[in-house]
N, C-alpha and C positions, 0 to 999 in steps of 0.2 A: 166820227163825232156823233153823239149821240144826244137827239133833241124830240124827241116821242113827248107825247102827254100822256101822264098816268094819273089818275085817281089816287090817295091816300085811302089806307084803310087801315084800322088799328088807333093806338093810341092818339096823343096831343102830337102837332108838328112843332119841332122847333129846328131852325137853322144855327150857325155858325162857323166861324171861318181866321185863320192865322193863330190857334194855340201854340203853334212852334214848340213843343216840348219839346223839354233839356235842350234847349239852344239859349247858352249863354249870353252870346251879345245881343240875343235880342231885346233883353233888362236893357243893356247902353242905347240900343238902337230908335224902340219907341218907351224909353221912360217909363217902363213898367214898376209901378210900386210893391219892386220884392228884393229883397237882400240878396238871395241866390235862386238858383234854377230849382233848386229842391222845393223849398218854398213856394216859389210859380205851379211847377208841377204840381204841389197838394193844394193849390188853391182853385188852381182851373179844373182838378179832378172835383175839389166840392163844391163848387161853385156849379160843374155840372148836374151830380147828380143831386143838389138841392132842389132844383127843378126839373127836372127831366126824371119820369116813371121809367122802369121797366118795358112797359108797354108801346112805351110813345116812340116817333121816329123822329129821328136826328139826320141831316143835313148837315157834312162839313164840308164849305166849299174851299178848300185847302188848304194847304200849307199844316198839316193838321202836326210833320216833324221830318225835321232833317237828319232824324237819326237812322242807322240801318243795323244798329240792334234788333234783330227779328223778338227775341223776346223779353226784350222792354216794349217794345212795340206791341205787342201781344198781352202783353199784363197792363199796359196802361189802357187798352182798347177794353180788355175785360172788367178791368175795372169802374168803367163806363156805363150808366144805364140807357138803356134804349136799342133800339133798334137803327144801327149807324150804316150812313151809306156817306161816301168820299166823290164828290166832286174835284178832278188833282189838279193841284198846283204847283206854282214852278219849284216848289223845295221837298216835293213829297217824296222822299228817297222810295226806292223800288221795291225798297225790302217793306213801308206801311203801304205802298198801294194791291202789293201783293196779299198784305196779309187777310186772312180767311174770316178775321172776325167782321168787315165790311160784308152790309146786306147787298149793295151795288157798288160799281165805281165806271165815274161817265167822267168825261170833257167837260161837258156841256150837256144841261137837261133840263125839262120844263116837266111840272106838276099840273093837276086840274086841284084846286079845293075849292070846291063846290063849283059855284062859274068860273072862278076865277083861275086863271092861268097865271104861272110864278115860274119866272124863268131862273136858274142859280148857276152861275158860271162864277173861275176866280176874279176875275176880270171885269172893269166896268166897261160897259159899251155905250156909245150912243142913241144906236138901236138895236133890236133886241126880236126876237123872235114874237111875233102878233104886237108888237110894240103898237101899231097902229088902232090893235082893237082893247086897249088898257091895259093889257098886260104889263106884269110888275117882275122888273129885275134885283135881283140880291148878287152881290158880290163880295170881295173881301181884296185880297193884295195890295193894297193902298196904304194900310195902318192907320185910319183916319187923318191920313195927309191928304187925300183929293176932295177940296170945296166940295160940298153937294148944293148943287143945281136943283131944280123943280120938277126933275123928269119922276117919272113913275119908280126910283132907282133907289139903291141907300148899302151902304157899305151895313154887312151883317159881321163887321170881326170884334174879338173880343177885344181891342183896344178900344173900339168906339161902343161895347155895350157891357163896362165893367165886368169884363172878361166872365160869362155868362151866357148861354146859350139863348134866342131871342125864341121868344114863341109866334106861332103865326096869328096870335091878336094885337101882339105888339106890332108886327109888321104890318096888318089890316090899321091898326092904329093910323101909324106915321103914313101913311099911303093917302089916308082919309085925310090929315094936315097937309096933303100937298094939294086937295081938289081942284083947287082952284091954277096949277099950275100947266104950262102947257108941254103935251110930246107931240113929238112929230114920228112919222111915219111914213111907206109908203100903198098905195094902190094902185096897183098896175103905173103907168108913168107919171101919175100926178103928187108933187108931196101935199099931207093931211096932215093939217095943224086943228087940233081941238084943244079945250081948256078938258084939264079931266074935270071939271064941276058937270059938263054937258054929259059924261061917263060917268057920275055916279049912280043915278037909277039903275043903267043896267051892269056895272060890274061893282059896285060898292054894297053890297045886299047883304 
């Protein structure tokens, strides 16, 4: 499992997570406003590259298709602008984790932008890797069915961001509307309760 920190370089970041292309029931499943899968599919692909350069890097923290079509799989990743790396999920057939047009693919990973540390797993956690010193978790497998809480946390799938890649001001956004909320954490054997308002000087910059 792989949770290194790396620096961004190149384009805008933006995340996202649960596209599920050509998966039928997933229109029944979370209420998605499309007629058929085709439909879905041309919409999550423009709605991608509406925002998303060439240049920028993409974050999908899963479920990105349960298909193992290798080359639909391959023409819908080409089809895609940015520079993409796969965080996998539990639906991500072998044949898109394999595929070659992903820049990386982890379990589990954490970024630096700028100070700040951005943990992206499919999964929400409670705690989260430097969770203690502000760091901010993005997840997805939920489909905006799990409450969101006050942690440093927030579901990045396209059910909960009009199926639409988030950019990372958006994310800096909603982080900054939780300041005043508390995470816990630990050091060494004591648990650390701060409000992040007491963290934004030094990680909200």
């Amino acid at each position: 499992m792989d949770n290194s920190e790396n620096k961004t370089s190149g384009g805008k970041l933006f995340l996202t997570s649960d596209l599920h292309f050509s998966h039928d029931n997933i229109i029944k499943y979370c209420d998605r406003p499309f007629p058929n899968v085709k439909d879905m599919n041309g919409a999550l692909i423009n709605n991608w590259n509406r925002v998303v350069g060439p240049s920028d890097i993409v974050w999908v923290l899963g479920d990105f298709t349960l298909s193992k079509d290798r080359i639909f799989i391959n023409r819908t990743l080409e089809s895609l602008n940015g520079q993409k790396n796969l965080i996998i999920g539990n639906h991500d057939s072998k044949a898109c984790i394999d595929s070659r047009h992903w820049n990386s693919v982890h379990e589990l990973h954490s970024i630096c932008v700028g100070k700040q540390t951005l943990v992206m797993c499919h999964y929400a956690m409670r705690v989260w890797y430097r969770s203690h010193h502000g760091s901010w978790l993005t997840y997805g497998h939920s489909h905006a069915g799990l409450p969101e809480d006050n942690s440093l946390s927030f579901d990045i799938g396209v059910d909960v961001w009009n199926y639409t890649p988030v950019s990372f001001e958006q994310i800096k956004t909603k982080m900054e509307d939780k300041k005043n909320a508390i995470f816990v954490g630990e050091k060494g054997n004591v648990n650390v309760r701060k409000t992040n308002q007491e963290n934004n000087k030094k990680y909200l910059k």
